[in-house]
C-alpha positions in Angstrom: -59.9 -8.1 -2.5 -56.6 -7.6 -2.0 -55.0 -9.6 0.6 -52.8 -7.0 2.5 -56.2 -5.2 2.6 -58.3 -7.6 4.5 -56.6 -7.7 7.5 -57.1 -3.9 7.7 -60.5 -4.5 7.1 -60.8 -6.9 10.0 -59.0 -4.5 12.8 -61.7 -1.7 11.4 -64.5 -4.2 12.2 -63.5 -5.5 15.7 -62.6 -1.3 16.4 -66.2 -0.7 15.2 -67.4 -3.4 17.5 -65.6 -2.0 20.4 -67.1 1.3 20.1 -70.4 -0.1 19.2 -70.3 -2.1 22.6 -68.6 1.1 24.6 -71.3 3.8 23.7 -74.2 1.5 24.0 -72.9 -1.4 26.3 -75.7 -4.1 27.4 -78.4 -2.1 25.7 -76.9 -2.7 22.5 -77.9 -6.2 22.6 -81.7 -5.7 22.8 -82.5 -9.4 21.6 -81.2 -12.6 20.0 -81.1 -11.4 16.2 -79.0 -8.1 17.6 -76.5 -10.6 19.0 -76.6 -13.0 16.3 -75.6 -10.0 14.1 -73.4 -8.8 15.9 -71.7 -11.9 16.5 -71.7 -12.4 12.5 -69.8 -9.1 12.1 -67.6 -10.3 14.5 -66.9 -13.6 12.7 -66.8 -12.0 9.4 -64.0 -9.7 11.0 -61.9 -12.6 12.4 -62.1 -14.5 9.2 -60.9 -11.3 7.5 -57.9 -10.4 9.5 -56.7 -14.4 9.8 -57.3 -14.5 5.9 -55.0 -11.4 6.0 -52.1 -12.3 8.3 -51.5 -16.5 7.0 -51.0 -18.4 3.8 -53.9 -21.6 5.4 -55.3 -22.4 8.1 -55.7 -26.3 9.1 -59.3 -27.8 10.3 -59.7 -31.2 10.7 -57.5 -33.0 8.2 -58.1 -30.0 5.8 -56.0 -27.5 4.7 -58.1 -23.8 4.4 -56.3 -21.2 2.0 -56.5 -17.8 3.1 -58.8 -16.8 0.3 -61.5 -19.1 1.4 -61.2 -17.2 5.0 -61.5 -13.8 3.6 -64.1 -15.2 0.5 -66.6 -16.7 3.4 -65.7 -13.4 5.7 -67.2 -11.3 2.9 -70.1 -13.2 2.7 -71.1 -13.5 6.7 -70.0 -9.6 6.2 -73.1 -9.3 3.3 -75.7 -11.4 5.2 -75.2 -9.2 8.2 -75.2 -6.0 6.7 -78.6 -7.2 4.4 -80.2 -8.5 7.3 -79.7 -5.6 9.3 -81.0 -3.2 7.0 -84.2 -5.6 6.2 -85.2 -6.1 10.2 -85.6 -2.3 10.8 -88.1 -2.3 7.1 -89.8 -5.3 8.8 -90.4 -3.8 11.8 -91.1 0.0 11.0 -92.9 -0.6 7.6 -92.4 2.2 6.3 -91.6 3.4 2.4 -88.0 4.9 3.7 -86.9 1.5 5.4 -88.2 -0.8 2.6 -85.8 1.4 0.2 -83.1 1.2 2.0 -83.6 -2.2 2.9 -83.9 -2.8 -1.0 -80.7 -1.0 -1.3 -78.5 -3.0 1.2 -80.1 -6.1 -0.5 -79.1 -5.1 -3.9 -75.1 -4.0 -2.1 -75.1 -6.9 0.0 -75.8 -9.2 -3.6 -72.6 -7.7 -5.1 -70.5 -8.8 -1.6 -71.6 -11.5 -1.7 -70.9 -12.9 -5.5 -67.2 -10.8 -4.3 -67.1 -13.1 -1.5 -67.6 -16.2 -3.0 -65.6 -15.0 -6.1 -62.4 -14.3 -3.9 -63.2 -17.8 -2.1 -62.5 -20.0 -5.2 -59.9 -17.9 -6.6 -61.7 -16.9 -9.2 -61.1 -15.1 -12.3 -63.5 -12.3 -11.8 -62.2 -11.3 -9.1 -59.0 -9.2 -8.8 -56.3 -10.9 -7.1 -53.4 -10.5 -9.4 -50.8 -8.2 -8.2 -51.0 -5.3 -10.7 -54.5 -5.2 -12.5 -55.2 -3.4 -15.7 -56.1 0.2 -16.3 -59.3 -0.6 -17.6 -60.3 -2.7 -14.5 -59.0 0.0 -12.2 -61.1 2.7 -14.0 -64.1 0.2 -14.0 -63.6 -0.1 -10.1 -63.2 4.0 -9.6 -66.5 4.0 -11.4 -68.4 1.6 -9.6 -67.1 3.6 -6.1 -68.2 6.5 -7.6 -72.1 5.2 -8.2 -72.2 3.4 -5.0 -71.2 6.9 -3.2 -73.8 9.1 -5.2 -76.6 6.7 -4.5 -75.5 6.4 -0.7 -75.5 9.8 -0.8 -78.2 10.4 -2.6 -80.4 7.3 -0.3 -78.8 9.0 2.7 -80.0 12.8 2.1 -83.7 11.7 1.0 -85.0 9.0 3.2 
Protein backbone atom coordinates (compact mmCIF):
# COMPACT_ATOMS: atom_id res chain seq x y z
CA UNK A 1 0.00 0.00 0.00
CA UNK A 2 0.98 3.14 -0.65
CA UNK A 3 1.70 5.26 2.31
CA UNK A 4 -0.03 8.61 1.35
CA UNK A 5 -2.95 6.23 0.79
CA UNK A 6 -3.38 4.77 4.24
CA UNK A 7 -4.14 7.67 6.03
CA UNK A 8 -7.09 8.20 3.59
CA UNK A 9 -7.98 4.90 4.31
CA UNK A 10 -8.11 5.43 8.05
CA UNK A 11 -10.38 8.83 7.85
CA UNK A 12 -12.80 6.48 5.54
CA UNK A 13 -12.95 3.97 8.38
CA UNK A 14 -13.53 6.15 11.47
CA UNK A 15 -16.31 8.17 8.83
CA UNK A 16 -17.82 4.75 8.37
CA UNK A 17 -17.77 4.19 12.07
CA UNK A 18 -19.46 7.34 12.76
CA UNK A 19 -22.27 6.74 10.52
CA UNK A 20 -22.45 3.11 11.49
CA UNK A 21 -22.88 4.39 15.26
CA UNK A 22 -25.35 7.51 14.11
CA UNK A 23 -28.02 5.42 12.13
CA UNK A 24 -28.05 2.60 14.44
CA UNK A 25 -26.64 4.12 17.81
CA UNK A 26 -26.84 1.62 21.02
CA UNK A 27 -28.54 -1.06 18.98
CA UNK A 28 -25.63 -1.41 16.87
CA UNK A 29 -23.75 -3.03 19.57
CA UNK A 30 -26.15 -6.07 20.09
CA UNK A 31 -23.37 -8.16 21.99
CA UNK A 32 -19.62 -8.55 22.89
CA UNK A 33 -18.39 -9.93 19.39
CA UNK A 34 -20.32 -6.80 17.64
CA UNK A 35 -18.18 -4.56 19.88
CA UNK A 36 -15.08 -6.46 19.71
CA UNK A 37 -15.48 -5.95 15.89
CA UNK A 38 -16.22 -2.96 15.91
CA UNK A 39 -13.54 -1.94 18.07
CA UNK A 40 -11.07 -3.93 15.69
CA UNK A 41 -12.19 -1.79 12.71
CA UNK A 42 -11.56 0.99 14.75
CA UNK A 43 -8.00 -0.03 15.68
CA UNK A 44 -7.28 -1.16 12.30
CA UNK A 45 -8.35 2.52 11.29
CA UNK A 46 -6.10 4.36 13.85
CA UNK A 47 -3.11 2.20 12.99
CA UNK A 48 -3.76 3.18 9.40
CA UNK A 49 -4.00 6.83 9.52
CA UNK A 50 -0.93 7.06 12.26
CA UNK A 51 1.02 4.71 9.71
CA UNK A 52 0.03 7.42 7.22
CA UNK A 53 0.74 10.72 8.85
CA UNK A 54 4.56 9.72 10.81
CA UNK A 55 7.92 8.20 9.85
CA UNK A 56 7.78 5.78 13.71
CA UNK A 57 6.11 5.60 16.39
CA UNK A 58 8.07 4.90 19.87
CA UNK A 59 6.70 1.95 22.47
CA UNK A 60 8.59 1.11 25.11
CA UNK A 61 12.25 1.36 24.28
CA UNK A 62 11.19 0.37 20.66
CA UNK A 63 11.19 2.25 17.72
CA UNK A 64 7.75 1.21 15.34
CA UNK A 65 8.16 2.24 11.53
CA UNK A 66 5.15 3.31 9.98
CA UNK A 67 4.92 0.25 7.82
CA UNK A 68 4.54 -2.06 10.63
CA UNK A 69 1.40 0.33 11.83
CA UNK A 70 -0.26 0.21 8.49
CA UNK A 71 1.09 -3.77 7.88
CA UNK A 72 -0.70 -4.91 11.39
CA UNK A 73 -3.75 -2.28 10.55
CA UNK A 74 -4.35 -4.40 7.37
CA UNK A 75 -4.39 -7.42 9.17
CA UNK A 76 -6.83 -6.44 12.31
CA UNK A 77 -8.65 -4.82 9.04
CA UNK A 78 -8.74 -8.75 7.43
CA UNK A 79 -9.72 -10.59 10.70
CA UNK A 80 -12.57 -8.23 11.21
CA UNK A 81 -13.91 -8.23 7.91
CA UNK A 82 -13.54 -12.41 7.82
CA UNK A 83 -15.02 -12.77 11.04
CA UNK A 84 -17.85 -10.71 10.36
CA UNK A 85 -18.86 -12.36 7.25
CA UNK A 86 -18.30 -15.98 9.04
CA UNK A 87 -20.66 -15.08 12.31
CA UNK A 88 -23.79 -14.25 10.21
CA UNK A 89 -23.01 -18.14 8.14
CA UNK A 90 -22.66 -19.44 11.75
CA UNK A 91 -25.61 -18.22 12.88
CA UNK A 92 -28.09 -18.34 9.81
CA UNK A 93 -26.70 -21.55 8.25
CA UNK A 94 -27.71 -21.14 5.27
CA UNK A 95 -25.98 -22.04 1.65
CA UNK A 96 -25.95 -17.97 0.74
CA UNK A 97 -24.04 -17.01 4.01
CA UNK A 98 -21.58 -19.94 4.02
CA UNK A 99 -20.58 -18.53 0.33
CA UNK A 100 -20.16 -15.50 1.17
CA UNK A 101 -18.56 -16.28 4.24
CA UNK A 102 -16.13 -18.52 2.06
CA UNK A 103 -15.64 -15.51 -0.01
CA UNK A 104 -14.62 -12.89 2.69
CA UNK A 105 -12.38 -15.76 3.96
CA UNK A 106 -10.68 -16.31 0.68
CA UNK A 107 -10.44 -11.77 0.45
CA UNK A 108 -9.58 -11.49 3.88
CA UNK A 109 -6.40 -14.34 3.16
CA UNK A 110 -5.10 -11.96 0.44
CA UNK A 111 -5.14 -8.75 3.20
CA UNK A 112 -3.81 -10.34 5.20
CA UNK A 113 -0.45 -11.86 3.39
CA UNK A 114 -0.77 -7.72 2.07
CA UNK A 115 -0.67 -6.79 5.57
CA UNK A 116 2.04 -8.64 6.82
CA UNK A 117 3.94 -8.13 3.45
CA UNK A 118 3.72 -4.26 3.81
CA UNK A 119 4.80 -4.83 7.70
CA UNK A 120 8.27 -6.26 7.01
CA UNK A 121 8.87 -4.14 4.01
CA UNK A 122 8.72 -6.70 1.84
CA UNK A 123 9.49 -7.26 -1.66
CA UNK A 124 6.14 -8.43 -2.74
CA UNK A 125 4.70 -5.82 -1.88
CA UNK A 126 4.63 -2.46 -3.78
CA UNK A 127 6.21 0.26 -1.94
CA UNK A 128 8.60 1.66 -4.35
CA UNK A 129 7.65 5.06 -5.59
CA UNK A 130 6.91 4.32 -9.29
CA UNK A 131 6.07 0.56 -9.95
CA UNK A 132 6.32 -1.12 -13.32
CA UNK A 133 3.74 -1.35 -16.03
CA UNK A 134 3.49 -4.88 -15.77
CA UNK A 135 2.67 -4.75 -11.93
CA UNK A 136 0.18 -1.90 -12.49
CA UNK A 137 -1.65 -4.01 -15.19
CA UNK A 138 -1.46 -7.10 -12.87
CA UNK A 139 -3.12 -4.90 -10.05
CA UNK A 140 -5.95 -3.37 -12.68
CA UNK A 141 -6.60 -6.99 -13.24
CA UNK A 142 -6.86 -8.38 -9.94
CA UNK A 143 -9.51 -5.14 -9.17
CA UNK A 144 -11.26 -6.08 -12.03
CA UNK A 145 -11.93 -9.93 -10.79
CA UNK A 146 -12.43 -8.99 -7.28
CA UNK A 147 -15.33 -6.45 -8.74
CA UNK A 148 -17.05 -9.12 -11.08
CA UNK A 149 -17.10 -11.69 -8.35
CA UNK A 150 -18.51 -9.12 -5.81
CA UNK A 151 -20.80 -8.33 -8.20
CA UNK A 152 -21.48 -11.40 -9.33
CA UNK A 153 -21.70 -12.86 -5.19
CA UNK A 154 -23.73 -9.72 -4.60
CA UNK A 155 -26.53 -10.06 -7.38
CA UNK A 156 -27.00 -14.00 -6.62
CA UNK A 157 -26.98 -14.72 -3.01
Amino acid sequence: MKRRIAPLLGVVMLGLVGVYLAAFGRQALTGPLAGALLVGFVLSAVLQLAGGLVDSVAIGGRTVPWNVLVGIGEVALAVVVTLSAVRPAVVTGDEGSWFFAAAMLAGGTSLAWFGVQTARDSRHVDLEASPSNRRLVGIALLVAVSCGIGLFVATNV
